[in-house]
N, C-alpha and C positions, 0 to 999 in steps of 0.2 A: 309746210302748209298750215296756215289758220284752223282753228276746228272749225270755224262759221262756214269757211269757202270747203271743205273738204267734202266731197261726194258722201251720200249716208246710205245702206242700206240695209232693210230689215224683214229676215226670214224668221218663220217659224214652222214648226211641225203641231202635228196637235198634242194636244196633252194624253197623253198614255193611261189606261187603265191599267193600276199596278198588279201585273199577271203571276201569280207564283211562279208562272213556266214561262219564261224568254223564248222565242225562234227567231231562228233567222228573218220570218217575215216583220216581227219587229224593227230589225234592222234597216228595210231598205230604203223605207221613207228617210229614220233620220241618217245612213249615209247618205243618202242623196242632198239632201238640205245641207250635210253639210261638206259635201264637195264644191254648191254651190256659194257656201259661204267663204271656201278659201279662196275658191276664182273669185271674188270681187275683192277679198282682203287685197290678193295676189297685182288685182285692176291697181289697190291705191285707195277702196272704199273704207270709209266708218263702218264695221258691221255688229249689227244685233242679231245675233243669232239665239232665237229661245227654244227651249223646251221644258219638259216637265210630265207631272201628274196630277190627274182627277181622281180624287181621292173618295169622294162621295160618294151615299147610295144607297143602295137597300142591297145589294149585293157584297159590299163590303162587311156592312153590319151582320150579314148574315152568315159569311164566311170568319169576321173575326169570333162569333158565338161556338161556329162550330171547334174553332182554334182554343176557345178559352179564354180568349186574351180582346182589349178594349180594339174597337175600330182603329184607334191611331197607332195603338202597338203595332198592331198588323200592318197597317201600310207604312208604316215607320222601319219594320221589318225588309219590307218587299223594297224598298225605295233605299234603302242607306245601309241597308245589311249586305255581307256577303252575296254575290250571285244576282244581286236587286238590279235596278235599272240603272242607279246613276253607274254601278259598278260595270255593267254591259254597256253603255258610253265607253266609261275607261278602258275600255278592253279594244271597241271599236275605234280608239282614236278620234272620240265626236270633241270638235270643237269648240260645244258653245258657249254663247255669251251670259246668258243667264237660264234659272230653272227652277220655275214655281209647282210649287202644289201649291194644290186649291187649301189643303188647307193650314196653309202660311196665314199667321193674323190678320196682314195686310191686305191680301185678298178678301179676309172673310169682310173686314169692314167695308173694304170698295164694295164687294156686292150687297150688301147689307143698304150701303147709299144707292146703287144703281137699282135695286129693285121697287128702293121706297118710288124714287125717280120717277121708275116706269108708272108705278101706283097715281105717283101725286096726278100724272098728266094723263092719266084715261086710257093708256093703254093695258093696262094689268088691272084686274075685275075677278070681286070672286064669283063660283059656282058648285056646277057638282059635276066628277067627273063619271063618267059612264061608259065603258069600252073595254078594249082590250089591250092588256100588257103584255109586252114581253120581258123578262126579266133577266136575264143575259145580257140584253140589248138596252135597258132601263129605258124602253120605246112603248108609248101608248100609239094604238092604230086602232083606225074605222074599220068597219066588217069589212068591207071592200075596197082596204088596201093590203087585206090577209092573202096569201099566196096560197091555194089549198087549207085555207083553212090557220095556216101557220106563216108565223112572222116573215115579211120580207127579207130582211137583211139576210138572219143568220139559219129560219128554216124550221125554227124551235117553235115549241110548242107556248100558246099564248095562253091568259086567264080574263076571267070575267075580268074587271075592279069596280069598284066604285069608292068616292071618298068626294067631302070633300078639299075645292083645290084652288087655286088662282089659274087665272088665265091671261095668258099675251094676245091682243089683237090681232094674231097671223095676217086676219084675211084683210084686215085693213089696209097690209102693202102689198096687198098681192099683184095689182098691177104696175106699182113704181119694181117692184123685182123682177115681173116678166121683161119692164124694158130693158132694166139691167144687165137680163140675163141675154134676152134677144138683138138689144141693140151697141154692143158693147162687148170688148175681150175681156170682163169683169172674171169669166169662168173658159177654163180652158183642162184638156184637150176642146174643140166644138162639139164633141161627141157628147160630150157629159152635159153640156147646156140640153142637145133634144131631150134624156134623161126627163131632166127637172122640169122642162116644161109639158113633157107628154105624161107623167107618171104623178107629178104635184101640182103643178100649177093648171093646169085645164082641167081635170076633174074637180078644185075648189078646193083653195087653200080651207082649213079651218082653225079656229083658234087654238092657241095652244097651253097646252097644262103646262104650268111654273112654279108647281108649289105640292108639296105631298103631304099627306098625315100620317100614311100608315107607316112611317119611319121615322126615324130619330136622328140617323146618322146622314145630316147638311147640316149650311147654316143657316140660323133660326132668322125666320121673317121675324123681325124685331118688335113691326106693332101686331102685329099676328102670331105667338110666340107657339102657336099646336101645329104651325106649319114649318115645313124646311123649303128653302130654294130647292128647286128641282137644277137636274142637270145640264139647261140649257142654256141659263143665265148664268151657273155658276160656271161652265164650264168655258162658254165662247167668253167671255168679258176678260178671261183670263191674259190675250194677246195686250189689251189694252189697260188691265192695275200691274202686270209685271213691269210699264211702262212708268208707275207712278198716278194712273187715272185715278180716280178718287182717293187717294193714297197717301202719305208725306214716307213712305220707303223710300222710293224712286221718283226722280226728274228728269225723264228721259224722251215722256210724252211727246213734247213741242219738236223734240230732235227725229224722235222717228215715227210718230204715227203718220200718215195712213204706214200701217206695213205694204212693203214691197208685192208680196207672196206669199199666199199661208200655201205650204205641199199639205196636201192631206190624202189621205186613200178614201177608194171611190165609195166604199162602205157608210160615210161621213159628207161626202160632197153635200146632199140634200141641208143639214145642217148649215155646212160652211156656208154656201151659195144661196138660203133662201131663207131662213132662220136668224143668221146672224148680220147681212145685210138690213133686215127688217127692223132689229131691234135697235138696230145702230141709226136706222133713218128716224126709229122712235124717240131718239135721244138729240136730233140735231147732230147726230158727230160724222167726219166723211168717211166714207167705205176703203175696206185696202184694197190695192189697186187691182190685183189679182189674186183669185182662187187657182191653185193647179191639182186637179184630181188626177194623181197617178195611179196605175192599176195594182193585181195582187200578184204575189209570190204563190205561183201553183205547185200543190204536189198530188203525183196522181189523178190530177185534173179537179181537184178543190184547193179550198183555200186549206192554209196551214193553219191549223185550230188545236188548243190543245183536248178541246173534248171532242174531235173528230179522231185525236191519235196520232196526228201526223206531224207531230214539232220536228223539227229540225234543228240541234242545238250549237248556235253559233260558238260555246266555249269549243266543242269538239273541233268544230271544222277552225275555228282559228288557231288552234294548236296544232292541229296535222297541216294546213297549207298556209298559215300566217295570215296575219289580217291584211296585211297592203291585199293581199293574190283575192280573198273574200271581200273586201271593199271592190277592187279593178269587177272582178267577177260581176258583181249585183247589176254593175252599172254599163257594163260591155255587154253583158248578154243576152239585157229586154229593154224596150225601147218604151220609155218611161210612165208613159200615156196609156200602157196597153198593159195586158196580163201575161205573165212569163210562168214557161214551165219549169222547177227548178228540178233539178236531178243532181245527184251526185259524177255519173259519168259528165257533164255536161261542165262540173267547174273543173272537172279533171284534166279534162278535152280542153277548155280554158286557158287554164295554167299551162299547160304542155305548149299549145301550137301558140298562144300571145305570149305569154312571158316567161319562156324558157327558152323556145326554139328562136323567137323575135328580138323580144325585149331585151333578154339574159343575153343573149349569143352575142348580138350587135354590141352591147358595152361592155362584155369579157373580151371577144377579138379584138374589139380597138382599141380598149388600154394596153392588153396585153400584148398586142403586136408596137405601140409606142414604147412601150419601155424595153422590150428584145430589141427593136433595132433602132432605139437613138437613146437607152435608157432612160429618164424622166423626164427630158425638155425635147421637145420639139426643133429642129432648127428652121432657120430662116425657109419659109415656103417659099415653092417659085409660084410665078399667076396660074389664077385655074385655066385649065384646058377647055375652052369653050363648045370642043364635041364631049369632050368625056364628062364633064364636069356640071354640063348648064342646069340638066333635067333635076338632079339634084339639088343643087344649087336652088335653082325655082322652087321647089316644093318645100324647103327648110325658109323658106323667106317669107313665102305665104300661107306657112301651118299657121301663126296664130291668126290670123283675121279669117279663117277658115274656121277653127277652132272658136272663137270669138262669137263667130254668127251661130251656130252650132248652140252654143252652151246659152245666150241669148235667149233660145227657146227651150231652155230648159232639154234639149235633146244631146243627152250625154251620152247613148250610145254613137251616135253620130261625133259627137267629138272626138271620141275616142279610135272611134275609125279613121277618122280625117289623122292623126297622130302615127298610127297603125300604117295607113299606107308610107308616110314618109319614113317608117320603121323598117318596113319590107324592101323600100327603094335603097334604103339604105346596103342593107343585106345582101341584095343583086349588085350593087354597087362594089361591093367589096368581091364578089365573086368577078363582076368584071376587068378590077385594075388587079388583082391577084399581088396586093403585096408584097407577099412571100418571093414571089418573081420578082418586082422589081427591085429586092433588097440585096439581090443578088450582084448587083454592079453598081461601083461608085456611082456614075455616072447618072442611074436613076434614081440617087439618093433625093435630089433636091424634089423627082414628082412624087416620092414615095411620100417624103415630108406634106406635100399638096393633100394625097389623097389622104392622110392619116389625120391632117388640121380639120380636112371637110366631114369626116366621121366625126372626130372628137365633137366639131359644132352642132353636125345636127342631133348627136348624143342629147347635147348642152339644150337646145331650142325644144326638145321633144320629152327631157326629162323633167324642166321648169312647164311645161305643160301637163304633166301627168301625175304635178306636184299636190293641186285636187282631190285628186282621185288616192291616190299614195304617195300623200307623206315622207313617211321614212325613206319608203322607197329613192325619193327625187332627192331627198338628203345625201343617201349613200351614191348618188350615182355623180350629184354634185362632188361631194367629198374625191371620188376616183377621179375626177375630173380637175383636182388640185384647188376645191373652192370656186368652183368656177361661176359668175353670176347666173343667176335666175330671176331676176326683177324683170316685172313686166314688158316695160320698155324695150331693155335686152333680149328679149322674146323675139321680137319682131327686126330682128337685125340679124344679117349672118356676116360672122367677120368679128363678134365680141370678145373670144376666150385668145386670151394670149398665151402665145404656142410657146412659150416657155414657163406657163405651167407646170407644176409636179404632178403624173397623174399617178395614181394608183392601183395599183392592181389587187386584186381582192377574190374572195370564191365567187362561184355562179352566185347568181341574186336570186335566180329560181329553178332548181337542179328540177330534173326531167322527173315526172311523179310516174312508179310504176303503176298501171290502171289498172289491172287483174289485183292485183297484192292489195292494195289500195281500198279498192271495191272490197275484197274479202276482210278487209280487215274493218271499213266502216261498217259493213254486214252484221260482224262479230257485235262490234261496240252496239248495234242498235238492238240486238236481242234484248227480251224482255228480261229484268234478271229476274235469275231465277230464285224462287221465295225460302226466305231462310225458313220457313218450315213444309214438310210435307206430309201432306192429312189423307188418310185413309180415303178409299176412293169412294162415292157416293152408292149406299143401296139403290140397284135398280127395281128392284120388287117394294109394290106399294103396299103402304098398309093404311086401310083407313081406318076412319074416323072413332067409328066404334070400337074396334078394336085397340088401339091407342088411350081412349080414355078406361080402356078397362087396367091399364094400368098405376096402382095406388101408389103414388108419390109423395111420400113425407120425410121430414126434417127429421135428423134423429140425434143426439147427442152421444158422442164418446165416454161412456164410464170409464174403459178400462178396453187394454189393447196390447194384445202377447204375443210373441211370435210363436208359432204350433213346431213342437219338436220334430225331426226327422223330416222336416218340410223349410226348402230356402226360398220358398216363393211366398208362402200360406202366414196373413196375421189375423188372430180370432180377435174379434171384436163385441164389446158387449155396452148395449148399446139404450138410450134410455129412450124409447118409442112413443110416450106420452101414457101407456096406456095402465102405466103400475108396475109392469112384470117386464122385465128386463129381454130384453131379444140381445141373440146371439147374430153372427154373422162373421163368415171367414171371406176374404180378399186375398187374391195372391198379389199384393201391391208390397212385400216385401224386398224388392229391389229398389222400393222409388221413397220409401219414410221409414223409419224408424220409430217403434210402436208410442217412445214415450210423447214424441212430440205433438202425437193426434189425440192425445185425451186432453180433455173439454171440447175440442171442436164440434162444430155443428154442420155432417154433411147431409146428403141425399140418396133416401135408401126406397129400391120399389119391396113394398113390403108383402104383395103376395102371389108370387111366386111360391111352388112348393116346396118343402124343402130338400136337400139333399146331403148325402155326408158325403166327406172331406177329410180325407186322413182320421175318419173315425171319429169325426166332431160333426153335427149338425147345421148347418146353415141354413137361418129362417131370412132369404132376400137377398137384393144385390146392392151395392153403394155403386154411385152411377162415378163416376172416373170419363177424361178426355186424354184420348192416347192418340198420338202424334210424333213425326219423326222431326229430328233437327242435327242436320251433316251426317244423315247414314244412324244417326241412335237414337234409338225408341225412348222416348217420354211418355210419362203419366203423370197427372193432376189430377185429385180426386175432387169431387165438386162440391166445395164447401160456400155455405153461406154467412149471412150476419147471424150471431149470437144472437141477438135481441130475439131471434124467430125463436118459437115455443117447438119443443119437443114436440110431434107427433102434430102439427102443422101440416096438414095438404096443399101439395105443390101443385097449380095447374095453370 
């Protein structure tokens, strides 16, 4: 086929904020997007499938300060290092097609043109911004879109700001976006259009901040050089310069925009659906075709956050049940549009009754009952039995246009179940013609041959469907199957696999998971660990204030430091206190230094205390020391400071 005449289509996901901490809810959006990009590779389609990261921000900058290291280090880190995002892609088996950060050169200059753009034509205006942020959220909000006082989305607590900023005309399309939104499947589930239009758009769009000063870390508005692009233009415009829009990177513009489908979680819809619509009518350019706002990954009945506590780390769960079983799971178990509870008994439950007891069983009995009794080739089948045979027969012919309509709408639980029943039919199917019986006389070799071709097939027609979803999976089940096609076409036909095939036989694809053991042992893994050191437990009795400062706190210097004879604990120390006349002071810190190495240091002595003797030496004070255990043995550090401090210096 021509690339001109070739069907095109183009998903994406949003761009990800680079999270030091991965969870499973990261995952579900981009498996879902990209199940839905191998069912159309799978159709025959051109696909673009993007993703990526938003690198910008005042929370990046502020987390790379606390790290040490420059903004790009850090998201350089988080994005391409060990355990980063592209690397949780490669773990999940995401397919796609390309993957910007924002801050790729190419990008920066596209938005760089698109903000001058908005500027040159009257929609972007400076001002002064006045409200409230949240900074989590990198979200400015009116008093009276505050929820209790604190941020909508995430719940957090907001600040004054003021600065100033540039502005987008919001409210200048607020009616071309209501009709969008009202007259048109522009935004889907329909649930999430009332959303936008009860919660944004009737209470009055207002304009919007595009521009910051109190940070450094975007890209610099050009003719405005004390401002950065805020996160709205830098981050939406992204779907459109990955394509090559203002750009000489990429030519891919003309071939795929409008996008098909942006998936985005509901957290974002507001953006996707009323924001990014607006800016795009401000530019003349046409809208993609669909917003799909799918819901969240619930645990204990909130979202998975890592500052709530509740991550759930996909490396674990993909190493104890493999990624196909974690991919099938996300997508089988909550219906796309809506919010799913996730639980660990629940993928276990999962695993066991879909693809162990279903999926696993149905293509281990019938390779392995083909090769016990006709070894690797099938022979010549007789015709199907039109009582035993039809019901069967029917449902394997019309899983994909079932399937089809299904995935259509984005409702991959529903596909999967349409898949599911012909799995089960399947199963009852074999418990009804009882192989094992009819291999017991020549006679009914030729219907054993029948029913063993009609399992192989609908193996064949349900594995190239579930190819999506799991990959590997639908490889290895092809592979036992002697190669057997999976091309779309072939889908929709029963009667493709030539029954003189090799099949293979192989282990379970998904062995029975024990669920007490299982449960007990992710239990273990999720304990918090436990801290390589362990500190003295906290005084419960208070002391205040006054009493505390009557304690005299000064630097004092090591002349000279002996160990006291007849004593393996006691080192006398003589000590320069500022004041002329030499202070003494013994420590039983003789297990943790060795006297020579503490002279010249400069620690912390309270100097009055009275004295007392000590193996018959006087000690005028205490040197303050932190004692602490680490694996069961007692440490000590005594509490030294810089040299540069003066002898007999008060600490306070």
């Amino acid at each position: 086929m021509c690339d001109s005449c070739q069907k095109k289509f183009y998903i994406t996901t949003p761009i990800y904020y680079p999270s030091a901490k991965l969870h499973i809810g990261h995952t579900y959006c981009t498996v879902a997007t990209d199940a839905m990009a191998r069912y159309k590779r799978l159709q025959g389609y051109d696909v673009m499938f993007l993703t990526g990261t938003d690198e910008h921000g005042q929370k990046i900058e502020d987390k790379a300060r606390e790290a040490g290291v420059t903004p790009k280090q850090f998201v350089d880190n988080i994005v391409e290092g060990k355990g980063g995002v592209k690397d949780l892609w490669k773990l999940m088996n995401i397919s796609y097609d390309r993957f910007i950060r924002t801050t790729d050169d190419y990008h920066v200059e596209a938005i760089q043109k698109i903000f001058r753009k908005m500027y040159d034509n009257g929609d972007i205006y400076k001002g002064t911004y006045r409200g409230k942020y949240c900074k989590p959220c990198e979200s400015f909000w009116t008093e009276s879109q505050l929820v209790d006082g604190k941020c909508p989305d995430c719940g957090g607590e907001v600040q004054d700001a003021e600065e100033e900023a540039y502005f987008f005309r919001l409210s200048k399309y607020a009616d071309r976006v209501r009709d969008l939104l009202e007259n048109t499947d522009f935004l889907e589930p329909r649930s999430r259009v009332n959303e936008m239009i009860n919660n944004f758009i009737k209470p009055g769009l207002e304009d919007l901040c595009v521009s910051r000063t109190s940070f450094t870390w975007g890209i610099p508005v050009d003719f405005d050089p004390g401002h950065v692009v805020y996160v709205w233009i830098d981050a939406l415009f992204n779907y459109m310069t990955a394509m090559g829009f203002e750009n000489e990177k990429y030519d891919d513009l003309d071939k795929f925009w409008p996008a098909d489908v942006h998936f985005v979680g509901k957290e974002i819809v507001r953006f996707h659906s009323i924001i990014w619509p607006a800016m795009l009518m401000s530019l003349n350019l046409p809208l993609p075709k669909k917003v799909y706002g799918h819901g969240w990954l619930l645990l204990d009945g909130g979202k998975m956050s890592k500052s709530k506590g509740n991550v759930v780390d996909p490396y674990v769960l993909a190493e104890r049940f493999g990624v196909d079983a974690l991919r099938f799971f996300l997508l089988r178990s909550f219906p796309f549009g809506s919010d799913g509870n996730f639980s660990n008994e629940l993928l276990i439950s999962t695993i066991n009754t879909d693809l162990a007891n279903d999926l696993g069983n149905l293509v281990s009995r019938t390779v392995a009952m083909a090769q016990k009794y006709f070894g690797e080739h099938l022979p010549q089948a007789q015709q199907a039995d039109e009582e035993k045979d039809a019901e069967l027969l029917a449902m394997a012919s019309a899983l994909r246009d079932q399937y089809e309509e299904q995935m259509e709408h984005y409702a991959f639980q529903n596909a999967l179940a349409e898949i599911f029943k012909v799995i089960s039919r399947a199963n009852k199917y074999i418990d009804e013609n009882a192989p094992w019986i009819l291999a017991k006389s020549e006679e009914s070799k030729p219907r054993l041959a029948r029913v063993l071709y009609n399992l192989l097939e609908t193996v064949r027609i349900c594995g190239g469907l579930l190819a999506p979803f799991m990959p590997d999976t639908a490889a290895e089940i092809a592979k036992r199957l002697g190669g057997a096609e999976m091309d779309w076409d072939s889908l929709n036909r029963f009667g493709v696999l030539n029954p003189e095939a090799a099949v293979v036989a192989g282990p379970a694809l998904f062995p029975r998971i024990d669920m007490e053991k299982e449960l007990a042992a992710l239990e273990e893994l999720n304990k918090p660990a436990k801290p390589a050191l362990e500190i003295e437990p906290y005084a419960e009795e208070k002391v205040d204030f006054d009493t505390f400062c009557r304690s005299d706190l000064r630097a004092v210097k090591v002349k000279d430091c002996q160990s006291v004879k007849k004593s393996d604990k006691l080192l006398c120390f003589t000590l320069d206190d500022g004041t002329g006349t030499d202070r003494q002071i013994l420590s039983g810190i003789a297990k943790y230094y060795k006297p020579e190495e503490l002279v010249g240091k400069t620690l912390v002595a309270i100097v009055n205390l009275p004295p007392r003797k000590m193996m018959g030496k006087e000690s005028n004070g205490m040197l303050l020391s932190a004692v602490h255990s680490e694996k069961g043995e007692e440490k000590l550090n005594l509490v030294m400071v810089s040299d540069a401090i003066p002898a007999g210096a008060k600490l306070c």
